[in-house]
N, C-alpha and C positions, 0 to 999 in steps of 0.2 A: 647955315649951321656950321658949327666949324669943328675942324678936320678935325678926326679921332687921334689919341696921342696912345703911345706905349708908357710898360708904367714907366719905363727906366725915364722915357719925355718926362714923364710926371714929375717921379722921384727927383729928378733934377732942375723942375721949377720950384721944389718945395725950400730949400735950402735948410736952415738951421732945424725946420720943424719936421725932416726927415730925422733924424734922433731922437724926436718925440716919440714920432710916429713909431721909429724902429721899436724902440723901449717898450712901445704900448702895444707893436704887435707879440714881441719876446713875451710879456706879461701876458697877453690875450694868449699865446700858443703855451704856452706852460700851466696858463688858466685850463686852458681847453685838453692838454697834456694830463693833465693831475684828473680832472673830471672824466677826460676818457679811461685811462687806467684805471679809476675808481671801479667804473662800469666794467670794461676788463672782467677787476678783482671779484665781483659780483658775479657777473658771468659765470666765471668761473668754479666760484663758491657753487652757482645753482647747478651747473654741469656737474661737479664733484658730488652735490648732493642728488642730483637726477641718474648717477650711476648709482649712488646706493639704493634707491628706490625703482633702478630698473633691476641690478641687484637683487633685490629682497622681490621683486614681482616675479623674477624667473624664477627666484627658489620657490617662492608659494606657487607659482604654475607647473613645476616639475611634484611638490607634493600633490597639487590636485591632480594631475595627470595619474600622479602612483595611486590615490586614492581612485579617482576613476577605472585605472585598471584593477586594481582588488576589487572594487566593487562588479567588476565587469564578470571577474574569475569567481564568484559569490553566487553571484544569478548562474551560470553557467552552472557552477554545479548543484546551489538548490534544483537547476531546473533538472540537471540529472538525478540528484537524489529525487525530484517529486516523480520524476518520469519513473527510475526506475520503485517506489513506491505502489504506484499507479499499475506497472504491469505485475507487483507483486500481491494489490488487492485483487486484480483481476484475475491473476491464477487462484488466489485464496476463493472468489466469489464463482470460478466455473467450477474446484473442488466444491465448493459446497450444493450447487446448484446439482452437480452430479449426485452426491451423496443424496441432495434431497429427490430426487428423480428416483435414482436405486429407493431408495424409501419407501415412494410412492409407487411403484411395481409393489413393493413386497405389499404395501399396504392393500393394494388392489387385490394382488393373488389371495392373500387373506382374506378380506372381504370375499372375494366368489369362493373359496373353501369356507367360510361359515354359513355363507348364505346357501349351500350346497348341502352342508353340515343339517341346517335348521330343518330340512326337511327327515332325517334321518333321523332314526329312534338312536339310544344312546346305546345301544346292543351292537346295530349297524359302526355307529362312529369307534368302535373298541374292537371288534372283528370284522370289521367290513360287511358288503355286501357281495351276497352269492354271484360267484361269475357264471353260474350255468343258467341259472334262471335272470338274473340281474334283477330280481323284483323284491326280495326278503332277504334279511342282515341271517349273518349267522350268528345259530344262537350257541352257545353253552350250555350241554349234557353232560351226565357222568359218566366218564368216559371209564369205557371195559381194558385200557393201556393203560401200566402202569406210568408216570413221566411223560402224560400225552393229555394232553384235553381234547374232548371229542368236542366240534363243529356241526350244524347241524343245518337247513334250510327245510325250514317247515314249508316251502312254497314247491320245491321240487323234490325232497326227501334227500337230497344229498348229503353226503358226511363228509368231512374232513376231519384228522388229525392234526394237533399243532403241540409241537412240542412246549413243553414245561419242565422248569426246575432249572439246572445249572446251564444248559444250553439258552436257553431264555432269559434268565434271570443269574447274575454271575456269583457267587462265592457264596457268603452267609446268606444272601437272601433266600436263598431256596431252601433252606431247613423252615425256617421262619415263614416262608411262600406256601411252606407245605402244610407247616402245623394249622394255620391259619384257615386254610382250606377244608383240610377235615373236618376244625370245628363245625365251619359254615355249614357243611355239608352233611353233619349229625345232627345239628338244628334245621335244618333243611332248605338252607339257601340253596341259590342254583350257583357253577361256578362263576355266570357273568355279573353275579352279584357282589359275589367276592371281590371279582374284579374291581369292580367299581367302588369298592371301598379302601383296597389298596390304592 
């Protein structure tokens, strides 16, 4: 095999056709010069437009970002207005639950005073019944006071007095309380009759 040569060996076996050669590499390096710069200029264009495109990515990532946080501060406080919504159905719903409770007492108490009522003559529900005997209503006689209705228990013979007229009944009524009465009482009602027609 024979011995390896440097180029400058070379160059200097070649003679005249080193100026070819030179010419052809200036051409080839100016060829490959102008092609590389080309690529360069490209490059470069794409980098120039790969900024504007990273560019415009950061700005739509900082608007989505602000969108993200609005939407973050959005929830945050529907959830505070639903929460506080929520604990103001639920005070609205134990007032009412209260209210309807209070109701149903008064409905109940009711109930056992009618059903307490239903056994009582309508004599008894207007004067009560006698506390001495506790078994018969008092009744209404004509009473021997003037501005007194006499009470009466036909079970033990007790009397009571109960006032009439302005103490009982305030201002104009008791002219009118009175008139009323007399009649009743000249056609011969009794006064719990009257009563019960006032």
């Amino acid at each position: 095999m024979d011995k390896p040569i440097t180029f400058n060996e070379w160059l200097g076996t070649q003679g005249n056709m080193v100026l070819l050669h030179a010419n052809c590499c200036r051409i080839a390096y100016e060829a490959g010069q102008q092609s590389q710069q080309a690529k360069v200029e490209e490059l470069k264009a794409t980098i120039k437009g790969n900024h504007g495109r990273i560019a415009e990515l950061e700005r739509l990532n900082r608007v989505k970002a602000q969108a993200i946080i609005d939407l973050h501060q959005e929830i945050t406080e529907l959830k505070a207005s639903h929460h506080g919504e929520v604990i103001g159905h639920e005070v609205h719903f134990k007032k009412i639950k209260k209210e309807r409770d209070e109701l149903q007492k008064r409905v109940q108490f009711l109930e056992q005073e009618l059903g307490a009522w239903k056994g009582k003559s309508i004599a008894a529900m207007i004067n009560g019944m006698c506390k001495q005997c506790g078994k018969e209503p008092w009744r209404a006689i004509v009473s021997d006071k003037d501005g007194y209705a006499l009470l009466h228990c036909f079970g033990c013979g007790a009397n009571k007095y109960e006032l009439v007229g302005e103490q009982a009944l305030k201002g104009d009524q008791y002219d009118e309380h009175r008139k009323k009465a007399e009649e009743a009482i000249s056609k011969g009602a009794s006064l719990t009759n009257h009563r019960i027609e006032l």
